[in-house]
N, C-alpha and C positions, 0 to 999 in steps of 0.2 A: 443502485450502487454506481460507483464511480465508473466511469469508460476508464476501460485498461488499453495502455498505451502498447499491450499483446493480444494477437489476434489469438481468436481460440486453438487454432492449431500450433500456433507458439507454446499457450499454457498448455495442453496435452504433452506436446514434445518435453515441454521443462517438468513434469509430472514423469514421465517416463523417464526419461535421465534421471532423476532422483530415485528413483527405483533401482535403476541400473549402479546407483552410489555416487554420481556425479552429483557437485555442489556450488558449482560455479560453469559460468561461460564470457568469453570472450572475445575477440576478433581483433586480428592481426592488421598491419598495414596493409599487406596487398587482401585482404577481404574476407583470409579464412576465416572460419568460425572455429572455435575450441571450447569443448566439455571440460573440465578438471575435478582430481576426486579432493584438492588440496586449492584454498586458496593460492591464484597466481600472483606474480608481480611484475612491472612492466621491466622490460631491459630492451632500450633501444628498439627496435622494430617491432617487440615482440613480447608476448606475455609469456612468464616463465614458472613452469612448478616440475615438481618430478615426474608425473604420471598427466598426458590428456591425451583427447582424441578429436583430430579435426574432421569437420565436417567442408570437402571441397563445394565454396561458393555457392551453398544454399539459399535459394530466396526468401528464408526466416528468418526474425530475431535481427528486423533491421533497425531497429532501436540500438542494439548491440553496436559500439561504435570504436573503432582504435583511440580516438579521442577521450574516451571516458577515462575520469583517474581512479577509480576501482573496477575492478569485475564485477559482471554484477550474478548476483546469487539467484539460483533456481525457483529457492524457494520464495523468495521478493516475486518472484514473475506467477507461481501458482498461488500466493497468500500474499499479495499487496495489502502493506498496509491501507487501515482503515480512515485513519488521520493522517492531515499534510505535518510538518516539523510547525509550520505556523500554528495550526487548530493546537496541536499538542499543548503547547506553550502557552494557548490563550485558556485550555479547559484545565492545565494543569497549576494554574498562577490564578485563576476562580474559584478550583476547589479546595485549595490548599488549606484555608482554615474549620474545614470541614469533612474532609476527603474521606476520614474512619467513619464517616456518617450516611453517605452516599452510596446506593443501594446499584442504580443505575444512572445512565443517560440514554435519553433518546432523542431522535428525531422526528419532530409529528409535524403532518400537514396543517397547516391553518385553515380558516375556512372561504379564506378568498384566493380566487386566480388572479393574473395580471399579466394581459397579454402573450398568451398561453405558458407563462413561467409558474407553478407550483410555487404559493410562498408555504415558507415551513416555519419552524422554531425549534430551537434544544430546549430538553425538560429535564430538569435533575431529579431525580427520584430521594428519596432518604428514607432509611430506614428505621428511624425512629420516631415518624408517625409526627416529626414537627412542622411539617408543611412542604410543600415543594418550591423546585424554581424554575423560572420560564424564564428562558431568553428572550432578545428584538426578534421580528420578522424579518427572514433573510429570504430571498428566491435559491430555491431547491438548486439551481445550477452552478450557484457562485460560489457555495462555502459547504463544506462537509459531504465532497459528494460520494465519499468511501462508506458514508453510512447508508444503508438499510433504512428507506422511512419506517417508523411506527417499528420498530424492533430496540429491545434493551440489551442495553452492549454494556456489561462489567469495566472496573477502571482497570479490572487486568487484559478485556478484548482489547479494548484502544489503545493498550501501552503505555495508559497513566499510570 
């Protein structure tokens, strides 16, 4: 699976907050961090909803930036997507003339290494028994790396 750009104890804490009903976090200009049970919005220095709770200058969730032009959502940080907006786009303009046919996709190791990079390939599965399809060989690090090798992921897992 892909490195999350949250350390483990970021995704517990955004696990926990969800639990608690919070749906979003944020951080102010001078560095507070803010929970919310409503998407915020920004106003001038500061992210704005009816209801959060801040957290005084915590050393988590430094990803978290006043910079950013959305909040970002708890649940993006415990359930990162699996595809980037590019992958999307390229598996979703592939399958498109067959997509009601399509059982799974995977991603399987190939059988050569290369400088200790794992080359891989995406496999289309279909369900109706008329053959499959294989992608080029990519190295495992450079493209798809939210997918699970050798696991089938549904077009509804990946958000096609």
């Amino acid at each position: 699976m892909a490195t999350s750009k949250y350390s483990e104890i970021e995704i517990q804490t955004a696990e926990n907050l969800l639990k608690c009903g919070y749906k979003w976090i944020a951080r102010n200009r001078s560095g507070k961090l803010f929970v919310y049970y409503e998407k915020p919005r920004k106003v001038g220095r500061f992210w704005c909803a009816p209801v959060g709770y801040a957290f005084e200058f915590v050393p988590i969730f430094q990803n978290v930036r006043f910079d950013d032009k959305e909040p970002t959502s708890l649940e993006s940080i415990v359930h990162p997507p699996i595809l980037d907006d590019a992958e999307k786009r390229y598996l979703s303009a592939v399958i498109r003339p067959f997509r009601d046919r399509v059982q799974y996709i995977a991603k399987i190791y190939a059988d050569s290494m290369c400088a200790y990079k794992v080359n891989c390939y995406i496999f289309i599965h279909f369900n109706d028994g008329s053959g499959d399809m294989n992608f080029p060989v990519f190295q495992e690090s450079d493209m798809y790396k939210g997918m699970k090798s050798d696991k089938a992921y549904t077009l509804e897992k990946l958000g096609l």
